[in-house]
Structures are given as C-alpha cells and as structure tokens.
VOGU-3710 file (C-alpha; in Angstrom, 3 decimals, decimal comma):
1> xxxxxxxxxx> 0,000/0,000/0,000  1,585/3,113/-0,981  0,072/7,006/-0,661  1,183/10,226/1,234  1,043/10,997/4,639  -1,430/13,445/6,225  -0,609/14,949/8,450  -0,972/12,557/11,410  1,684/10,385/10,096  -1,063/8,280/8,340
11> xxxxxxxxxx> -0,904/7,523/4,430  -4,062/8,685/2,726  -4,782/5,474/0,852  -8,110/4,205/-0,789  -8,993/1,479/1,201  -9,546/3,983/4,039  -11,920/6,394/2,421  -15,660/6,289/2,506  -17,200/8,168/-0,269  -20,807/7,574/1,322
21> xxxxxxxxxx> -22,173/10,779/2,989  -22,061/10,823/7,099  -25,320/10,012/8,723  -26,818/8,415/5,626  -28,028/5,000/6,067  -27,911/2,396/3,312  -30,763/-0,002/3,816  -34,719/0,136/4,899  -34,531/-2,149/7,995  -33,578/-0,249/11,574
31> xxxxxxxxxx> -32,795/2,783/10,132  -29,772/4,054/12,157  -30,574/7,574/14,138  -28,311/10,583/13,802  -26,470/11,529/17,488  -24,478/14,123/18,442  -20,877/13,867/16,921  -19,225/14,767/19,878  -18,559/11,350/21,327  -15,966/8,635/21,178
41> xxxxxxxxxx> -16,149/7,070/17,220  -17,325/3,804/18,535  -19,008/3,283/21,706  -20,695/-0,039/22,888  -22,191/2,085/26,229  -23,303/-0,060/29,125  -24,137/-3,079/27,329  -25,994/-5,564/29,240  -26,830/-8,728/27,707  -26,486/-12,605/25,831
51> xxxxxxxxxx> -27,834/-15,307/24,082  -31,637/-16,132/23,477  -33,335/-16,448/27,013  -30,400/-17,013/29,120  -28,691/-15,100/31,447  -26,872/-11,852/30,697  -23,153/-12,166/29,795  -22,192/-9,023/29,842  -23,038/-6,217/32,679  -23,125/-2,804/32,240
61> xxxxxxxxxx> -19,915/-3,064/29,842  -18,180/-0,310/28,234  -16,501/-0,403/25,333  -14,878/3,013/22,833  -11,984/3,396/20,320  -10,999/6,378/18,952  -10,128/6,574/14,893  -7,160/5,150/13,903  -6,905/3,899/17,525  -5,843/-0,127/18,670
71> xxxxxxxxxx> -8,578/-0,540/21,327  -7,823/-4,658/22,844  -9,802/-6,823/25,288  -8,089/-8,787/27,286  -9,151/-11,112/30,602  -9,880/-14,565/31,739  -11,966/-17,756/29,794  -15,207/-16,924/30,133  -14,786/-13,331/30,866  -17,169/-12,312/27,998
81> xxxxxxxxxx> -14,523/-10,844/25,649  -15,979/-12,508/22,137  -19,435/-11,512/23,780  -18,568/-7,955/23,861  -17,391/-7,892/20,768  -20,079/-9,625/19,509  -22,520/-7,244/21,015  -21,118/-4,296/19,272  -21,420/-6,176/15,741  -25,058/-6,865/16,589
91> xxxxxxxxxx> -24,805/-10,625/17,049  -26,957/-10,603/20,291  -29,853/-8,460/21,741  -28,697/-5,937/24,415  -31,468/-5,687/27,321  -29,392/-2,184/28,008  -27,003/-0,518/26,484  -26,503/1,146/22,993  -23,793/0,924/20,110  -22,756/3,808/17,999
101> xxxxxxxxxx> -20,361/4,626/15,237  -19,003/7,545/14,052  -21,987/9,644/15,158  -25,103/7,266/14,707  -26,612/5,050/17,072  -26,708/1,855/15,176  -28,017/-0,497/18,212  -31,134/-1,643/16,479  -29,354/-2,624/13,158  -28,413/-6,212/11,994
111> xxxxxxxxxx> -24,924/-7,646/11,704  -25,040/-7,061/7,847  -26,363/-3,619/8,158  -23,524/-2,723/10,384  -21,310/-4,126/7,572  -22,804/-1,401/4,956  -22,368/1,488/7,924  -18,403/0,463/8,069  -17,865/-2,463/10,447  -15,651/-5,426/9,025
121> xxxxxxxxxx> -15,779/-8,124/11,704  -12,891/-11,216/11,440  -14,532/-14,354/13,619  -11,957/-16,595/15,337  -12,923/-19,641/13,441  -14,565/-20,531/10,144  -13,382/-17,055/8,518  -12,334/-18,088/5,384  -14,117/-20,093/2,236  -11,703/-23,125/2,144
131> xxxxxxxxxx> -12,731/-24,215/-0,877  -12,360/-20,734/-2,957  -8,986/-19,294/-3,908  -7,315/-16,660/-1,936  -8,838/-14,188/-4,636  -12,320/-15,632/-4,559  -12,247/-14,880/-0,795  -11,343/-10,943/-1,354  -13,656/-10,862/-4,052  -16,438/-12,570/-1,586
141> xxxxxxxxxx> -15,111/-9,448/0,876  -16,590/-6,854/-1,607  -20,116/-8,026/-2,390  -21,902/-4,877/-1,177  -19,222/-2,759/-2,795  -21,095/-1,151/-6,470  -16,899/0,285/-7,204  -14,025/-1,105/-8,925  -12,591/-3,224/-6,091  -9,040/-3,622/-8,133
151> xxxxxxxxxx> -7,069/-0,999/-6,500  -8,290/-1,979/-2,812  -7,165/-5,862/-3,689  -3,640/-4,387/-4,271  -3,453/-2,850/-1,460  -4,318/-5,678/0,749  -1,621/-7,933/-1,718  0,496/-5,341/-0,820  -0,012/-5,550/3,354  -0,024/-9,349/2,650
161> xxxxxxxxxx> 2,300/-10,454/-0,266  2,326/-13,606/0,336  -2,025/-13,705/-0,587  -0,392/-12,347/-3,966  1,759/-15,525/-4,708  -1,079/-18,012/-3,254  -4,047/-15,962/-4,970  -4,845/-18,663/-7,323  -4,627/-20,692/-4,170  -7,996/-22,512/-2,480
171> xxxxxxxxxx> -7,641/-21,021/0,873  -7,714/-24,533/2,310  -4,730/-25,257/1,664  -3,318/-22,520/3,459  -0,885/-22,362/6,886  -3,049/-21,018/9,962  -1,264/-17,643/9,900  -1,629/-17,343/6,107  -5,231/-18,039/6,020  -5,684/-15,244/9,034
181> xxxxxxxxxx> -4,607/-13,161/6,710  -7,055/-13,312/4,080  -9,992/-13,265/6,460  -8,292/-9,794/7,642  -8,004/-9,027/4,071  -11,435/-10,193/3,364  -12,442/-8,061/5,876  -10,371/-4,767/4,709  -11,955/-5,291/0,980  -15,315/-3,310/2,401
191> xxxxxxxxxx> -13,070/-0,458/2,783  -14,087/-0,362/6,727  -13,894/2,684/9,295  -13,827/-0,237/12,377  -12,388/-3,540/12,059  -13,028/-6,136/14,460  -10,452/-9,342/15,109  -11,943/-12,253/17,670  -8,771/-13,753/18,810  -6,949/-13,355/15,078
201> xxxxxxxxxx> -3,214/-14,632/16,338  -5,008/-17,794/17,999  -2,948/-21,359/16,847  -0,282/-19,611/15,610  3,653/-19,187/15,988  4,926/-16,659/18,046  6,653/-15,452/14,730  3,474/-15,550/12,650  1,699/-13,506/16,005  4,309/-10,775/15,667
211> xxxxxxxxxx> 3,671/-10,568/11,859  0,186/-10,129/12,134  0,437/-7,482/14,822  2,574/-5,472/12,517  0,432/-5,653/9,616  -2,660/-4,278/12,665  -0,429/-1,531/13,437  -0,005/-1,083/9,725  -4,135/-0,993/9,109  -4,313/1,575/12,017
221> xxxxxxxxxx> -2,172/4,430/10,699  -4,645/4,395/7,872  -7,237/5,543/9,921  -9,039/2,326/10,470  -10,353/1,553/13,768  -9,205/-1,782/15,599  -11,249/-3,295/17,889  -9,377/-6,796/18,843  -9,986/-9,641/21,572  -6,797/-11,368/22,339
231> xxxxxxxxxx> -5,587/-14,264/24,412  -1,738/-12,831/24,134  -2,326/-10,440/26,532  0,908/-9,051/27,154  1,453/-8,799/23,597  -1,264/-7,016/22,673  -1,516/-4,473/24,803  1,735/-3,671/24,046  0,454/-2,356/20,693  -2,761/-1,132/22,133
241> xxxxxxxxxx> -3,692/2,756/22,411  -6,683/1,422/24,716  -6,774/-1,973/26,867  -10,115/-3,325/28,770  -9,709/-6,217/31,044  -13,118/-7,899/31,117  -14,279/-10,041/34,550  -17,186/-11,913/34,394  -18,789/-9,419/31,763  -17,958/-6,039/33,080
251> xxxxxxxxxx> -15,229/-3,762/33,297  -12,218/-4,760/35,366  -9,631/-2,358/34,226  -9,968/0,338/31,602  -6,665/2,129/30,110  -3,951/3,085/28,062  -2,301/-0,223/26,531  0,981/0,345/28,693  -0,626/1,809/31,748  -2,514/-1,463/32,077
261> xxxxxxxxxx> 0,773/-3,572/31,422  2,546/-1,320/34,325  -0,517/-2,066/36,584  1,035/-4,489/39,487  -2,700/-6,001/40,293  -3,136/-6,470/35,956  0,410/-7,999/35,730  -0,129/-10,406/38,817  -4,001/-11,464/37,898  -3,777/-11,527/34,321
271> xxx> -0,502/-11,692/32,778  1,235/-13,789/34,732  3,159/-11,420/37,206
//
C-alpha cells in the first residue's frame, strides 16, 4: 500500500476512504438515528446482555476506540470478551445498552447492516471459504461494494504479499497464519472505518503472532479503527492505544495499553506477574 502521509503520520490510501455521505443509512430495515458527533467514534455504552433467554453475559460493559486507535480486550476464559465484541457487531440483543459509530446510534441494526455502515468483523474460526482461492475470498469481501474493487485488492496484496503468490490458491490449503490473513483481508476489501479481530493470532507461531500485529499496526495508521480480543495479553496491549480487562462481563480495568501492562494487580491477575 503506498500514498502520502497526512498529516498525522497516516498515508491517505483508498482502502480507508468512505465516499458515502455521514449520517446516511444504506438499507430500509432499523434505520440508524443521527447523534451528536461529539462522542468517542465507537461506543458499545453499558451493554448488558447474551444469548436467546439465558442469562446476561455481559453487565453494564463499556466499550470506545478512537479513529485510527488499537482498542484490545483482554481477561480470563469466560470473561465475555468474544461476547462484547459480539454485542457491538449486533450478534446478540442488548437488554441495556446502545452501540454507535461515528456519530449514529446503530443499536437496532443487523450484523449485515452494520457491515454497509463500516464495520468489518474477522470471527476466530470458520473465517475463510476453504474451498475458494485466496482471490475468490477478497472478491467474496466486496459483495456490497457497487466500485471497482481492483485498486483496494492491491493494497491488501500489498499488506499481505504472500495472498499475492497463493491468490490462485484454495484457501484450504493454506498455513493457519496465512489463512488469518485473508480473512483480515477479506475483511479490509469493504473499505471499513472499524475492524473487528476475535482472537486473530489464535494457533499460531509466536513469529506468525508478531507478523500479524505489525500488519494491525499497519491498518491503524490508515485511519481504520481496531477493535481486537486477544488471548496474548501481554502482547497485545503492548500495541494497544486502549486496553479493557473484562471479569465476568464487566469492566475490570480500563486504560492506556501500557498503563494497564505497568498495573502491578493487571500484571499479577492476568498476565502472569
């Protein structure tokens, strides 16, 4: 990916922009209701929630990330990390709570509509089409896209190369690290505002797990939002602007990435002294 810096130190590059006019939204169901614009760019405020008819998950938990900001959850099994995130990509009801991006409260809209308003969400498992090519996969990526998608799939060859040699490749028949990488790509080809990992270094090498984390940092200084649940949690908040340690569904611990790794009661209870 290649383009000149603003003046934030981030390159002004195509798969960043967004074209579509703020506060518009792009479908008939749930239509998404204009708020103020003077709040974080994505808030999941007080969620309280889970699954069906069962009991709430989550508790009154707060999740924000700025633009261009590495925002990572981090805590124990079963803390509701993959919940939270969940929550903020519409996967379950909240009973309380609201989600909004960049200035519109979208909690009432589905998964895909979120997708059209700028969220690109990368599960932890089952995130690529095994049995398409690498290319199919980016293609697949950029179905609600009306655009020529041919300069945004260079730039995620570019962030990836090796997707470039393997992109006649079924997807299958990838490592674990290199098939991460086209989900993230997958995920990039809706030119998102907020991308979303679920555990995206789980399974693989320590080597691979640095990789990846320098091709997040990479995303970010475009302007992209990251909103990531990790299971390396030393490593990641060592690249995070923002760190939440989750406990049983709420808010344990709520700061700066190294502010939270400095923290004597986070190193001892969750990062193993």
């Amino acid at each position: 990916m290649s383009g000149d810096y603003d003046g934030r130190g981030n390159r002004d590059r195509s798969i960043t922009k967004d074209d579509r006019p703020v506060g518009r939204t792009h479908y008939a169901e749930g239509a998404a209701r204009p708020v103020a614009p003077d709040g974080p760019f994505l808030i999941g405020d007080g969620m309280t929630g889970g699954y069906g008819r069962g009991a709430d998950i989550l508790h009154d938990c707060t999740l924000s990330v700025e633009k261009g900001e590495i925002a990572v959850i981090v805590g124990p099994n079963g803390a509701g990390k993959s919940t939270a995130m969940k929550a903020v990509f519409g996967m379950l009801d909240l009973r309380e709570g609201a989600v909004r991006l960049d200035g519109q409260d979208i909690t009432s809209l589905s998964p895909q509509a979120r997708v059209a308003e700028g969220m690109g969400f990368v599960p932890q498992t089952s995130n690529v089409f095994t049995s398409l090519t690498v290319e199919e996969n980016l293609e697949m990526g950029a179905f609600l896209r009306q655009d020529d998608i041919s300069e945004t799939m260079a730039q995620v060859y570019d962030l990836f190369p090796v997707l470039k040699d393997k992109r006649r490749q079924p997807a299958g028949e990838l490592s674990g690290g290199q098939r991460q990488q086209v989900a993230v790509g997958r995920a990039l080809m809706t030119k998102p505002k907020l991308l979303m990992l679920d555990e995206p270094t789980a399974g693989v090498s320590p080597i691979v797990m640095d990789e990846l984390f320098d091709r997040i940092i990479e995303v970010a200084r475009t302007g992209i939002s990251i909103l990531m649940v990790e299971q390396n949690a030393r490593q990641a908040l060592e690249i995070a602007d923002r760190g939440y340690v989750l406990v049983q569904g709420r808010n344990a611990f709520t700061d700066t990435g190294q502010a939270l790794l400095a923290d004597p009661q986070v190193r001892r209870s969750f990062l193993g002294g």
